[in-house]
C-alpha positions in Angstrom: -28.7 -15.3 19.9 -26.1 -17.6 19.4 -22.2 -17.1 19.6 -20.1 -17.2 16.2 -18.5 -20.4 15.5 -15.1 -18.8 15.6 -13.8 -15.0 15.8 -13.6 -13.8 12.7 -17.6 -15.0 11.7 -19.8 -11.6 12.4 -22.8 -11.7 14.5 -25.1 -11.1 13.1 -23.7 -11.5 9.4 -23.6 -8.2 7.5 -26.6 -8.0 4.4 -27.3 -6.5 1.3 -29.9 -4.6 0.7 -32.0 -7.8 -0.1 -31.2 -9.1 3.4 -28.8 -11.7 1.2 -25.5 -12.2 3.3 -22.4 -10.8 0.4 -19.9 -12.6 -0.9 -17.5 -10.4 0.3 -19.3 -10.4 4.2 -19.4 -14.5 4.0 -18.1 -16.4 6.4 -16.9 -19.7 6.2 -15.9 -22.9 8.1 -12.9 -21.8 10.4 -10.7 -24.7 9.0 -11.3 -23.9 5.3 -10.7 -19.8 5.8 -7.7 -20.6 7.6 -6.1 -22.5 4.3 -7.5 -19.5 2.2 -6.0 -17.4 4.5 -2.5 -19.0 4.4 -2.6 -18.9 0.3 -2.3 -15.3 0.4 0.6 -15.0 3.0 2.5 -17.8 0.9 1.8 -15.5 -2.2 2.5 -12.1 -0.7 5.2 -13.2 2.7 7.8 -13.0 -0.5 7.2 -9.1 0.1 8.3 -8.1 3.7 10.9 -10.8 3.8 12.6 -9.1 0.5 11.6 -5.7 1.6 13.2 -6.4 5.0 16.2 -8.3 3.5 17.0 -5.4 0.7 16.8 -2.6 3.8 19.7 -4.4 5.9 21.9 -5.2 3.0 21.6 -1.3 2.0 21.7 0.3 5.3 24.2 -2.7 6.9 21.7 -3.3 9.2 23.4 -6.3 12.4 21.5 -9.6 11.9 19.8 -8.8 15.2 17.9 -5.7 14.4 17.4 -7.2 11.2 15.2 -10.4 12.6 13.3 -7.6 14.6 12.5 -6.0 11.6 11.2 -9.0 10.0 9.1 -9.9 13.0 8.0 -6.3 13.1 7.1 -6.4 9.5 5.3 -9.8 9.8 3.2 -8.3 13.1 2.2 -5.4 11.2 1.6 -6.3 8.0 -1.2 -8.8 9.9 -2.3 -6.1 12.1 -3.0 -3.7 8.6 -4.4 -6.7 7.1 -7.0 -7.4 10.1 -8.1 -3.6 10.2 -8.9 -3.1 6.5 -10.8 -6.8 6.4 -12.5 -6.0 9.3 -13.2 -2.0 9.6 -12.9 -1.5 13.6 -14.6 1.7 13.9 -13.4 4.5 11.0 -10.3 2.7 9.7 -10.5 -0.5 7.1 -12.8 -0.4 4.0 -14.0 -3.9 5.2 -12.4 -5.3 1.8 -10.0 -8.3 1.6 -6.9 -6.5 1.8 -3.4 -7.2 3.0 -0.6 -4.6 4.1 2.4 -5.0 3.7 5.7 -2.5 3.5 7.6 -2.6 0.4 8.1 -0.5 -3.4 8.8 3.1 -3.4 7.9 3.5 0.7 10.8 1.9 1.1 13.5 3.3 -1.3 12.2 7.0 0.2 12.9 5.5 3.6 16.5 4.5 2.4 17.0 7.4 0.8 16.1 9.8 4.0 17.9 7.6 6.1 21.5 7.5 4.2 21.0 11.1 3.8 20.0 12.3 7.3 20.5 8.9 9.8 18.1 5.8 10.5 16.2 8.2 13.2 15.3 10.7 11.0 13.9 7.8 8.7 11.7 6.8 11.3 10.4 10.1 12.3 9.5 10.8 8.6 7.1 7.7 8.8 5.8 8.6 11.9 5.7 12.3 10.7 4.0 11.3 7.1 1.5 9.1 9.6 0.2 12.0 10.7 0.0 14.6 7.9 -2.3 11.5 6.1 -4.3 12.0 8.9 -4.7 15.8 8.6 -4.7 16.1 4.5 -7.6 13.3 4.3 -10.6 15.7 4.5 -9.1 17.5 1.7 -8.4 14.3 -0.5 -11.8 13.6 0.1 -12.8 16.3 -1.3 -11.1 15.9 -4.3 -11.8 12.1 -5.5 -15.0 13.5 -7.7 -11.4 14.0 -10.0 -11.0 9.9 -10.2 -12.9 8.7 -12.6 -12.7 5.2 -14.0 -10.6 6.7 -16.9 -8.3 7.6 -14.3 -8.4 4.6 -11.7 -8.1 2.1 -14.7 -5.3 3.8 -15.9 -3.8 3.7 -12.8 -4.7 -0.2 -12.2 -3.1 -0.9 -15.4 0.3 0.6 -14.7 0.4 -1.0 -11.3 -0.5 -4.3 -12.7 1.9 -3.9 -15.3 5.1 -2.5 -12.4 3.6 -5.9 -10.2 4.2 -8.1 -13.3 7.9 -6.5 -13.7 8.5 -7.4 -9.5 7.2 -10.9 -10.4 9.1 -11.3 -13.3 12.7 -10.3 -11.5 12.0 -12.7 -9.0 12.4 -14.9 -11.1 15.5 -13.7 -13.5 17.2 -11.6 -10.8 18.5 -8.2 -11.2 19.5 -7.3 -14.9 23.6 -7.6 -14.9 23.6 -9.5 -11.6 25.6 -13.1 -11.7 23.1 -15.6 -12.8 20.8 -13.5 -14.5 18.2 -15.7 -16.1 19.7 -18.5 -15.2 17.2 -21.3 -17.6 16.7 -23.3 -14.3 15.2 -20.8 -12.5 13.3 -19.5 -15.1 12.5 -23.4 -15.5 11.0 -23.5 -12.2 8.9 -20.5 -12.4 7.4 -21.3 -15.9 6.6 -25.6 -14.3 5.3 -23.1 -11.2 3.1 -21.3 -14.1 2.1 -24.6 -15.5 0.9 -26.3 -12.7 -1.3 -23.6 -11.7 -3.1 -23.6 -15.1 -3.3 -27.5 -14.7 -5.0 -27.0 -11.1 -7.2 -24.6 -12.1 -8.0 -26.8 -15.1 -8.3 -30.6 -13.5 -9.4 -29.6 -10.2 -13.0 -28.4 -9.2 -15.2 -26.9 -6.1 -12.4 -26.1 -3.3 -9.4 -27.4 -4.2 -9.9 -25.4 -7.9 -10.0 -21.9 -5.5 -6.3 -23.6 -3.8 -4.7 -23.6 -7.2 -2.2 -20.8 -6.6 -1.5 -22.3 -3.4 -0.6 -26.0 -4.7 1.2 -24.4 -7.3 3.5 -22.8 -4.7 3.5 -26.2 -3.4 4.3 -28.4 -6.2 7.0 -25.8 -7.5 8.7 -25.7 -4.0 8.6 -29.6 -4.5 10.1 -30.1 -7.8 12.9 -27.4 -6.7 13.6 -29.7 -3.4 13.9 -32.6 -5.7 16.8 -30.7 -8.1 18.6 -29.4 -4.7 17.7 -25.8 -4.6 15.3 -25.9 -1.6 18.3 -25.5 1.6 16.3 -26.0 5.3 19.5 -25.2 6.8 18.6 -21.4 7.4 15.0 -22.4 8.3 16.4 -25.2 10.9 18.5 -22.9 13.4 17.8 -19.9 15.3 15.2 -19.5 18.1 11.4 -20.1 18.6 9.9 -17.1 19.0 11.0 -13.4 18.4 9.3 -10.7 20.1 10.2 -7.1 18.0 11.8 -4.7 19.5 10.5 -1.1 19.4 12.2 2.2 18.1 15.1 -0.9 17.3 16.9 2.5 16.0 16.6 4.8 19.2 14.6 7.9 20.0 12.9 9.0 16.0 14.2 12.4 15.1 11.5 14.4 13.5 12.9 16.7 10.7 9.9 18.2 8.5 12.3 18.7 5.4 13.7 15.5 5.3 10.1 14.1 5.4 8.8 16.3 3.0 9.4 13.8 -0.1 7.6 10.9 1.7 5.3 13.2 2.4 4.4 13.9 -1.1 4.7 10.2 -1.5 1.7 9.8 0.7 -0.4 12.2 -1.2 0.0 9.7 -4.3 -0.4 6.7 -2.5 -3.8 7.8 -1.0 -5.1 8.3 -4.9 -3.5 4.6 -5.5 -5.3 3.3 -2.2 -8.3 4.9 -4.2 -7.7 3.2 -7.1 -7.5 -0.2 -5.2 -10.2 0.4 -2.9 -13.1 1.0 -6.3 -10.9 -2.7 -8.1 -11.6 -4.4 -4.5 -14.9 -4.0 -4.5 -15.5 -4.7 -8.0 -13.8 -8.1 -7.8 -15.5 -8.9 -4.3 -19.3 -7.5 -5.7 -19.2 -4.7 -3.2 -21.2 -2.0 -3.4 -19.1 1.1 -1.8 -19.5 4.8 -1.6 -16.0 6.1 -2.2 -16.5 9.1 -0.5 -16.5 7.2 2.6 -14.8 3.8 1.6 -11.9 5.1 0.7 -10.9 7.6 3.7 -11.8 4.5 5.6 -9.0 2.6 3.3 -6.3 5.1 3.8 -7.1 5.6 7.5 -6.3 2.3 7.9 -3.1 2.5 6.2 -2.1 6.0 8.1 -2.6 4.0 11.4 -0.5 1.0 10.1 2.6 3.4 9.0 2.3 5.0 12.3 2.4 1.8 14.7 5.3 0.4 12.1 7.0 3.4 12.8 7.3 2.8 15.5 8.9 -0.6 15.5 11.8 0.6 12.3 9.4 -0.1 9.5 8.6 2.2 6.5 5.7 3.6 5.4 3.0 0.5 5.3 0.4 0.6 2.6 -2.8 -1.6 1.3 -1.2 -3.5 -1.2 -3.5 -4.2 -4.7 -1.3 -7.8 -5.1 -3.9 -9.7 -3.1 -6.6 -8.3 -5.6 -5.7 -10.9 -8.3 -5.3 -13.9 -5.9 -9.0 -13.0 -5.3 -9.9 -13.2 -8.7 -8.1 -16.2 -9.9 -9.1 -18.2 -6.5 -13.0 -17.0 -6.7 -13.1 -16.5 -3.1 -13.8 -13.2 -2.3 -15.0 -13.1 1.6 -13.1 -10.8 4.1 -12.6 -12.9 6.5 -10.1 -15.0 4.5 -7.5 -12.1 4.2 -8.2 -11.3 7.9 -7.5 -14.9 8.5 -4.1 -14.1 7.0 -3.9 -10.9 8.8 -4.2 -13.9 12.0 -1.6 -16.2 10.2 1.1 -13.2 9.6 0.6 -11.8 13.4 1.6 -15.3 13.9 4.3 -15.4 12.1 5.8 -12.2 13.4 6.1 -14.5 16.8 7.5 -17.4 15.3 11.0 -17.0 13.7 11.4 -20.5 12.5 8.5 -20.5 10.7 9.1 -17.1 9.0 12.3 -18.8 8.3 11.2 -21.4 6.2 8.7 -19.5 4.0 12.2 -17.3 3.4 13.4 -20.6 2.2 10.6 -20.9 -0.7 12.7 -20.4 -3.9 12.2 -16.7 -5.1 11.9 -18.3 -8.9 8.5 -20.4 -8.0 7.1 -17.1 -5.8 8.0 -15.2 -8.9 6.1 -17.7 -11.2 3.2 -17.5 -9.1 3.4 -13.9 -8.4 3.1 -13.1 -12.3 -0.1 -15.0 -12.8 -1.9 -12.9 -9.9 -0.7 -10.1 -10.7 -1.0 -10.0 -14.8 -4.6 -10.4 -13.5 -4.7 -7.1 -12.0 -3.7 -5.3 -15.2 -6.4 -7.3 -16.8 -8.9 -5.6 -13.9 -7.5 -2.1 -14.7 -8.6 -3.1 -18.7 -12.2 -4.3 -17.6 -12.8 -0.4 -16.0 -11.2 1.1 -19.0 -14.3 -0.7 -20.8 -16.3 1.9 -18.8 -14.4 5.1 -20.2 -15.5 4.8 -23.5 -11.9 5.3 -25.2 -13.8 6.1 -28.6 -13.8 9.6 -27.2 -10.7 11.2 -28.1 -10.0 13.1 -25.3 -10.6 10.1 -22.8 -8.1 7.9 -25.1 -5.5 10.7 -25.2 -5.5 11.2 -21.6 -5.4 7.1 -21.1 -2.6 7.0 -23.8 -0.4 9.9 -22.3 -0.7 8.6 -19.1 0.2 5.0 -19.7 3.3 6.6 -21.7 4.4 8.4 -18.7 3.9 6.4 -16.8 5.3 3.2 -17.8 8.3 4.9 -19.2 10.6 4.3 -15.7 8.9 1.1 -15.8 10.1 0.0 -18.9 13.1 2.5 -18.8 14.6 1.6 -15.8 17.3 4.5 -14.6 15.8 7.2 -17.6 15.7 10.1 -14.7 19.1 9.0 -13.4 20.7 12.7 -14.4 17.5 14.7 -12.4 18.1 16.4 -9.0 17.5 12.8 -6.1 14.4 14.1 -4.9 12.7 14.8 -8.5 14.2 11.6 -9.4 12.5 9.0 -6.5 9.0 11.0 -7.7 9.5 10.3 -11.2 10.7 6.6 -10.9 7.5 5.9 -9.6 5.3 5.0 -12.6 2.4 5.1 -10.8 2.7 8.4 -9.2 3.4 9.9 -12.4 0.5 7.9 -14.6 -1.9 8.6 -11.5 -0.6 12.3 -11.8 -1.0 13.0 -15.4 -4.3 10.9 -16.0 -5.9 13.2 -13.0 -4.7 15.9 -14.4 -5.7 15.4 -18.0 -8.8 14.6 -17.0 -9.2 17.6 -14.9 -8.0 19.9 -18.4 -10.4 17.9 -20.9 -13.7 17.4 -18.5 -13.6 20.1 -15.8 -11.8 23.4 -16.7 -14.0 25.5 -19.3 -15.6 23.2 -20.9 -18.7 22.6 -18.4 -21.3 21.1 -21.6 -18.4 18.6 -22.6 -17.9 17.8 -19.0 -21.5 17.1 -18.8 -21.8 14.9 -21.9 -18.7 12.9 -20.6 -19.8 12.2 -16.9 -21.7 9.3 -18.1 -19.3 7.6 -20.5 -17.0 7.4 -17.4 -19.2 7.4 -14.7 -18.5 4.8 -12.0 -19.7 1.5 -11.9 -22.5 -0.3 -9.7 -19.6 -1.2 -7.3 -18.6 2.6 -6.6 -20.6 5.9 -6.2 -19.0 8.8 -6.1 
């Protein structure tokens, strides 16, 4: 038997049932993987840096502990990358996925530690880490309760939250000094336009790079008016090593944990959610009763080793899911080749530097094309539900009310009690929450011969078995 060409090429190569080699299990030229790889941490790197940034101007964080973080974050978010697209043992649904920290993980980690102390914080993390492990049986259980009604629902409000992120990339926070600023928005929409006329001129390869020479070519035309500075990029030293526990000894307090606690109990149904869209853009045929746990293990362990090093909760991020889709490439090993580039990265300061230095307004651009595509995915599984039953298109509409509400609303719950209001400004705890539980009302409770008759309109397609 022969020795792979490179380490991330499985020996032997994983099948289908028709002893074909998946798309999704395909390995590639170590060269060509390696570019892949390095479109999705120029897409997604935005995310930790800004998450990082956004947690040291909050909590006043010293520039030192705040270059740890972003190592940290960097390290980890290639570590959780490497075990989901690869699946060591129980943890990783052996999808193309990429972790990274970021969203409402982080504000709960803010929250907890301006309330109780930066120790506390981390012992929540470390403290939610764990109870993940310990509910999981028990989600398990329950995920015959996700339906495509639900997940798309779910998909779409996510996609729809991502577009939002994109977007104020772009424009900057509403009220903030140069908000919308026409050059910025200038940039993004060329950003936009070049990726359409890559995807359109170019063929083979180089039509699967689009996004990536769209980031390109944007960055380019913004060093060309001046708003590309390498000064930031330029000093500093060569490597950073992160520093564990950069905040001391974690303090574990189980009440001032309990709301990212609760947190963790939604973002296991949105790993669930992500896990069933994966596969369906990938061609993967997954049993979610063991391909999911598998998804949320690997984010549990994650969380737990970021934890460790000051980081908040890390989760499986759905972003990556419309890069696959756009680019067409949908093997494994490309986003565990990213996984490789981002470990990297967490060594390499100046390097993380300069990517930091890629104008938020063409990220932004970029970002909204991939992720518009997601909320497109979440549409494609509504197909499935059969909305021209009534009960299935009330509990879509409801949910896509109440959840996009603090979407769309931003500050609505602003007079609610703080912990109430972090749940309910997450649109897609509350959509996930209300579509579950409308479809538990309508198709479960009492009403076993409509159940029955419904099971089929929304049963799961040929990428997921419940």
């Amino acid at each position: 038997m022969s020795s792979p060409a490179h380490p991330l090429e499985p020996t032997p190569p994983p099948t289908g049932t028709s002893g074909v080699v998946r798309p999704v299990d395909e390995s590639r030229p170590l060269g060509r993987i390696l570019v892949f790889g390095v479109q999705h941490v120029l897409v997604m790197a935005a995310t930790p840096i800004s998450a990082i940034f956004l947690m040291s101007a909050t909590l006043r964080l010293s520039p030192g502990i705040t270059v740890d973080l972003l190592s940290a974050a960097l390290l980890l978010s290639g570590i959780g990358s490497l075990v989901q697209s690869l699946g060591p043992w129980k943890f990783g649904p052996r999808l193309p996925f990429v972790m990274l920290p970021g969203g409402a993980p982080l504000i709960l980690f803010m929250a907890i530690a301006q309330q109780h102390g930066l120790r506390t914080a981390t012992g929540a993390v470390i403290l939610t880490a764990a109870f993940t492990f310990l509910v999981l049986p028990l989600f398990a259980r329950l995920l015959k309760f996700f339906p495509p009604l639900v997940i798309g629902t779910m998909i779409v409000i996510v996609g729809i939250n991502l577009v939002k992120v994109g977007a104020l990339l772009v424009t900057g926070q509403p009220g903030a000094p140069g908000f919308g600023d026409p050059a910025r928005l200038g940039l993004a929409f060329a950003t936009i336009g070049l990726i359409v006329l890559f995807t359109r001129l170019l063929r083979g390869v180089l039509r699967q790079l689009a996004v990536l020479l769209g980031l390109a070519g944007g960055t380019g035309l913004a060093f060309a008016l001046g708003q590309v500075h390498l000064d930031a990029a330029l000093s500093g030293g060569l490597i950073g090593v992160p520093r564990p526990l950069p905040f001391g000894a974690p303090v574990f307090d189980l009440l001032a944990a309990l709301p990212l606690m609760l947190y963790s109990l939604v973002s296991m149904a949105e790993a669930t959610g992500q896990t069933v869209i994966n596969a369906e853009a990938v061609g993967k045929d997954i049993d979610v009763r063991s391909d999911v746990p598998r998804t949320v293990r690997g984010d549990a362990l994650t969380s737990l080793l970021g934890g460790c090093f000051g980081l908040p909760l890390m989760v499986t991020s759905g972003e990556n899911i419309g890069i696959v889709r756009v680019t067409g490439v949908r093997s494994r090993y490309v986003t565990a080749a990213a996984g490789m580039v981002l470990v990297v990265l967490g060594f390499l300061t100046p390097v993380a530097r300069a990517i930091s230095v890629m104008p938020s307004a063409v990220v932004g651009g970029a970002a909204m094309v991939v992720f518009a595509v997601i909320t497109v995915l979440g549409v494609q599984m509504l197909q499935r539900a059969r909305l021209e039953d009534h009960t299935s298109l009330v509990t879509c509409a409801v949910a896509l009310a109440l959840g996009l509400l603090p979407i769309l609303v931003p500050g609505v719950y602003a007079q609610f009690p703080s912990g109430v209001r972090i749940l309910l400004e997450s649109g897609v705890a509350v959509g996930a929450f209300v579509a579950a539980v409308l479809n538990v009302v309508f198709h479960h409770l009492g009403r076993r011969g409509e159940a029955v008759t419904a099971r089929p309109a929304e049963a799961p397609g040929p990428a997921a078995r419940v």
